[in-house]
C-alpha positions in Angstrom: 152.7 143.0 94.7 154.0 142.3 98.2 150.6 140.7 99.5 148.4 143.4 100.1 148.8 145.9 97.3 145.8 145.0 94.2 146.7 146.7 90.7 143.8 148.4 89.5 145.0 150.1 86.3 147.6 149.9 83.8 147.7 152.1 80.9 150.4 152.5 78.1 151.2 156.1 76.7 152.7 157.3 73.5 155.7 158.3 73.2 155.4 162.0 73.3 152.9 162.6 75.9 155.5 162.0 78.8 155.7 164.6 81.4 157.9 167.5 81.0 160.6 166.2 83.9 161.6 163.7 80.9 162.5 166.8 79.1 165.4 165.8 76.3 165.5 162.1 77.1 162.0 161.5 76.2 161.3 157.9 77.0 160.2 155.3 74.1 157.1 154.0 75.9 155.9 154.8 79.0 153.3 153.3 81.4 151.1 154.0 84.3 149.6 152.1 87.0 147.3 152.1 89.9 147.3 150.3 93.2 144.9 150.0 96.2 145.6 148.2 99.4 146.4 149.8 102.4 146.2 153.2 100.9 147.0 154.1 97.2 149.9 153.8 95.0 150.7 155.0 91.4 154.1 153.8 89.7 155.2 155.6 85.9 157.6 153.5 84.4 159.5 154.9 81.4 161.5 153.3 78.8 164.5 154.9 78.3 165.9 155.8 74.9 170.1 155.7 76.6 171.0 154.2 79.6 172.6 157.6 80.5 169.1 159.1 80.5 168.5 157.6 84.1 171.0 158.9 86.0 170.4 162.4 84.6 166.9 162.1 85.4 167.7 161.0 88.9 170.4 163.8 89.9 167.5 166.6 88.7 164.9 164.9 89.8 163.5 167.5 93.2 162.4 165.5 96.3 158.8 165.0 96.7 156.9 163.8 99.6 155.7 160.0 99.7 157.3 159.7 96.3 160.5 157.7 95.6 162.0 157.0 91.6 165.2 155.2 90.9 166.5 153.7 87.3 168.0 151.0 86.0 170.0 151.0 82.6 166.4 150.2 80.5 163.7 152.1 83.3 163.3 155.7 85.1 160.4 154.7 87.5 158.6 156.7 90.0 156.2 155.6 92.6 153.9 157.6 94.4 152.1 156.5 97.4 149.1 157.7 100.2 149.6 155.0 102.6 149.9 155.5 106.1 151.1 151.9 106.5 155.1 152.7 105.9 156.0 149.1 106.1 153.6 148.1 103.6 155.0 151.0 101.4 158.6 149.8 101.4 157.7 146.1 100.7 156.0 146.9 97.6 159.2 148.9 96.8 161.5 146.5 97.7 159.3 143.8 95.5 159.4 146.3 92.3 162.3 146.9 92.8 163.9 143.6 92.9 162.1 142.7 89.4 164.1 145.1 87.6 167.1 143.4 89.5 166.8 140.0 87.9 166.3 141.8 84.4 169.2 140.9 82.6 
């Protein structure tokens, strides 16, 4: 993912074990994975039972530090970085980001 970042896990969860911020739009799969490069990076990825569900999730979500989550009709994802390479940061957000784009 944008040249320097390696996945180094990926791991698919059940239904019901997604973290309580998913409260009572639950998610139908959910996945996480782990990147090293310049620093670390995990992204959750949750499929979404209603397209609605995301933009809920996104007006309560809190800001945290070095974290950065966004939907699209299908996905609620969040990413999670230690990196103090910014730039390198953004282009592996920009990349994932523009995969969900072309998802018709």
């Amino acid at each position: 993912m944008a040249g320097v970042w390696h996945l180094k896990m990926m791991q698919s969860y059940p239904p019901g074990s997604a973290p309580e911020f998913m409260g009572k739009h639950g998610a139908r799969a959910w996945w996480r994975a782990s990147y090293a490069g310049p620093g670390s990076m995990t992204v959750e990825l949750y499929d979404l039972a209603a397209p609605a569900a995301g933009l809920d999730l996104v007006q309560r979500w809190r800001p945290v530090a070095d974290t950065v989550v966004w939907y699209t009709p299908r996905y609620f994802v969040v990413v999670k970085w230690q990196s103090p390479d910014r730039n390198s940061v953004g282009a592996f957000i920009r990349a994932f980001q523009k995969q969900f784009a072309e998802e018709k």
